[in-house]
C-alpha positions as CSV (number, residue, x, y, z in Angstrom):
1,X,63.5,58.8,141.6
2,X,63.1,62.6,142.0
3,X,62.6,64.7,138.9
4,X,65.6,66.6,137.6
5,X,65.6,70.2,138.2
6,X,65.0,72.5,135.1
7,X,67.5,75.3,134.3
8,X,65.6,78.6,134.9
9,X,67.0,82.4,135.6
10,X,69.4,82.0,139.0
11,X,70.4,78.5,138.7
12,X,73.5,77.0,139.4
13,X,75.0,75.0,136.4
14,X,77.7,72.7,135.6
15,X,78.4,71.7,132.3
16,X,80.3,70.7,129.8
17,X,81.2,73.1,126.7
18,X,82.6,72.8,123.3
19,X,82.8,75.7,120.9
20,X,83.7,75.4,117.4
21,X,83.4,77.7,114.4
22,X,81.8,76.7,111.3
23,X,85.1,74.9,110.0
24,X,84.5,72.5,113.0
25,X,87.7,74.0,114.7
26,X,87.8,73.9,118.1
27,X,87.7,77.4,119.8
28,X,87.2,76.5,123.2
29,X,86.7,73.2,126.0
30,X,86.0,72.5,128.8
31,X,87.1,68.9,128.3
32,X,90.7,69.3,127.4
33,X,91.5,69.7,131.2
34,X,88.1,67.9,132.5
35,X,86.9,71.1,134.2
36,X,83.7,71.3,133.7
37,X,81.9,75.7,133.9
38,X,80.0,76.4,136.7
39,X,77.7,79.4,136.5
40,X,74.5,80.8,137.3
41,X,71.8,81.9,135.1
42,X,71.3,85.9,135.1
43,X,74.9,87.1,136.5
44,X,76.2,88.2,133.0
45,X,79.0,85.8,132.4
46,X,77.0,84.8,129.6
47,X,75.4,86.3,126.7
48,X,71.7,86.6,127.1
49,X,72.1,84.1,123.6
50,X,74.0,81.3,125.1
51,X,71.3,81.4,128.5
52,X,68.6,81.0,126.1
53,X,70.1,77.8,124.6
54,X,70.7,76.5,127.9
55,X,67.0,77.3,129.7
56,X,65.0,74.3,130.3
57,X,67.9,71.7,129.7
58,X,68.0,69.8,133.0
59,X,70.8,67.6,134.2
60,X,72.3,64.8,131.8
61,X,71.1,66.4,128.4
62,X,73.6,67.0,125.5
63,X,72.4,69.4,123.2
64,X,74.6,71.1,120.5
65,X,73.3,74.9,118.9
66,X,74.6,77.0,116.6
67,X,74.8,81.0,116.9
68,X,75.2,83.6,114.4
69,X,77.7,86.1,115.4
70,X,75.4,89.0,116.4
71,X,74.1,86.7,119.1
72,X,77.9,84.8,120.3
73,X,80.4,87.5,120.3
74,X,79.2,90.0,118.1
75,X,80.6,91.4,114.8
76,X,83.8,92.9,115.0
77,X,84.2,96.8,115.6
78,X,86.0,98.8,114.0
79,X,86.6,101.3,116.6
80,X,88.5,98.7,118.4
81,X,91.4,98.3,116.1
82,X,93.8,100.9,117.5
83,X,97.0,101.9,115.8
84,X,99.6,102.0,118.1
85,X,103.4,103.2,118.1
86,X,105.9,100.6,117.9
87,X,107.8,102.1,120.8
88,X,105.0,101.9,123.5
89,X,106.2,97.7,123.1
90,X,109.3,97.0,125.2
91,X,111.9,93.8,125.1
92,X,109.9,91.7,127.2
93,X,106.3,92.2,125.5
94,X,107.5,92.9,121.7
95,X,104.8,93.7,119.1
96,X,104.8,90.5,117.0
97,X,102.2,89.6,114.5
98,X,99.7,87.0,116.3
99,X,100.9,88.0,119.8
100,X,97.8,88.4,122.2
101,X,99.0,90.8,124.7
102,X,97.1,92.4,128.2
103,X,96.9,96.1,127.8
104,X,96.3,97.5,131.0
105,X,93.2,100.2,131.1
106,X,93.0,103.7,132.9
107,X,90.9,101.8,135.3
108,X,93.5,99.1,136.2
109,X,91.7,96.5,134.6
110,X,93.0,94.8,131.8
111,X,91.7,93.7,128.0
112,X,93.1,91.7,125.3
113,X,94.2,92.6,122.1
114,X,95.6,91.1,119.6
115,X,98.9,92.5,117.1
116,X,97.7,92.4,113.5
117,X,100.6,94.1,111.9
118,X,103.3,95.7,112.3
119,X,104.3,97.9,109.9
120,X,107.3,100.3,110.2
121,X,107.2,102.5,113.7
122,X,103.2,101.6,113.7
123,X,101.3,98.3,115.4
124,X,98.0,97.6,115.0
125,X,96.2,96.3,117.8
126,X,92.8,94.7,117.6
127,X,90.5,95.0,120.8
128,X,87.9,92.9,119.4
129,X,86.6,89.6,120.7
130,X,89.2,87.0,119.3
131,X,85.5,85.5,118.1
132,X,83.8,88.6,117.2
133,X,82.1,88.1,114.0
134,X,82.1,84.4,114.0
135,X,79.3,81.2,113.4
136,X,79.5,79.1,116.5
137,X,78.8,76.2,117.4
138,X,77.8,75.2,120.7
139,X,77.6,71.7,122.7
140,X,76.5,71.5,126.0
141,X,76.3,68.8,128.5
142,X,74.6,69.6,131.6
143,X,76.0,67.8,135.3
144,X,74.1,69.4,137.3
145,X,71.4,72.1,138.1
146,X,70.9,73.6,141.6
C-alpha cells in the first residue's frame, strides 16, 4: 500500500473543518452542506497559523487545535469601527442592528461589516473580522493530499 503523502508548503488539500469558539458554538462547517475546503498550502487563503496546524497531517487524520486570537483572526481594531450617517442606508439595505451588510470599496471590491448600533441619524459599522478577537477551536479531517 503506498505511503500517504505528507502535507508540506504547495499541497493540494481537502478537508474537513469545524470551527468553534470557546463556548463550543459553532462558527463555521464544512459539514453542514458536505463540502469539504480545498486549498493549497502557501497561496494565502489561510493564516500562516492554521497552515501550521495542518503541516505534516497526511490523508485520514482528525486532529482538533485550538488558536488564540492573535493567531485565528486577530484582535479586533478599533480603526475599523466607522460611524456612519444613517442616510447613506436606503429601503432596500436599512441599517438594522445585527445586519451584516457588503460595503462596496473605492477599488470595487467589497468587505463586510457589521451594524452595531444605530443611534439617532448615526450607524455604527464594524469592519472587523466577525471572529476577530476570538479563542478557536479547530478540527480538521484531512481527504486528501496532492
Amino acid at each position: 500500500m503506498p505511503e500517504s503523502a505528507v502535507i508540506e508548503q504547495g499541497s493540494e488539500v481537502v478537508l474537513h473543518f469545524d470551527l468553534k469558539l470557546a463556548d463550543g458554538s459553532a462558527a463555521d462547517s464544512t459539514r453542514v452542506n458536505d463540502k469539504p475546503a480545498k486549498l493549497t498550502i502557501g497561496d494565502g487563503n489561510l493564516t500562516p497559523s492554521f497552515e501550521a496546524c495542518l503541516l505534516t497531517l497526511k490523508e485520514g487524520d482528525k486532529k482538533s487545535f485550538t488558536l488564540q486570537p492573535e493567531d485565528a483572526f486577530g484582535a479586533p481594531n478599533p480603526d475599523n469601527i466607522h460611524h456612519l450617517e444613517k442616510s447613506k442606508f436606503s429601503a432596500e439595505t436599512p441599517a438594522e442592528e445585527g445586519m451584516i451588510i457588503a460595503f462596496t470599496q473605492p477599488d470595487g471590491s467589497e468587505l463586510p461589516g457589521i451594524i452595531r448600533s444605530v443611534t439617532g441619524d448615526s450607524v455604527t459599522v464594524d469592519f472587523n473580522h466577525p471572529l476577530a478577537g476570538q479563542v478557536i477551536t479547530f478540527d480538521v479531517e484531512i481527504l486528501s493530499v496532492n
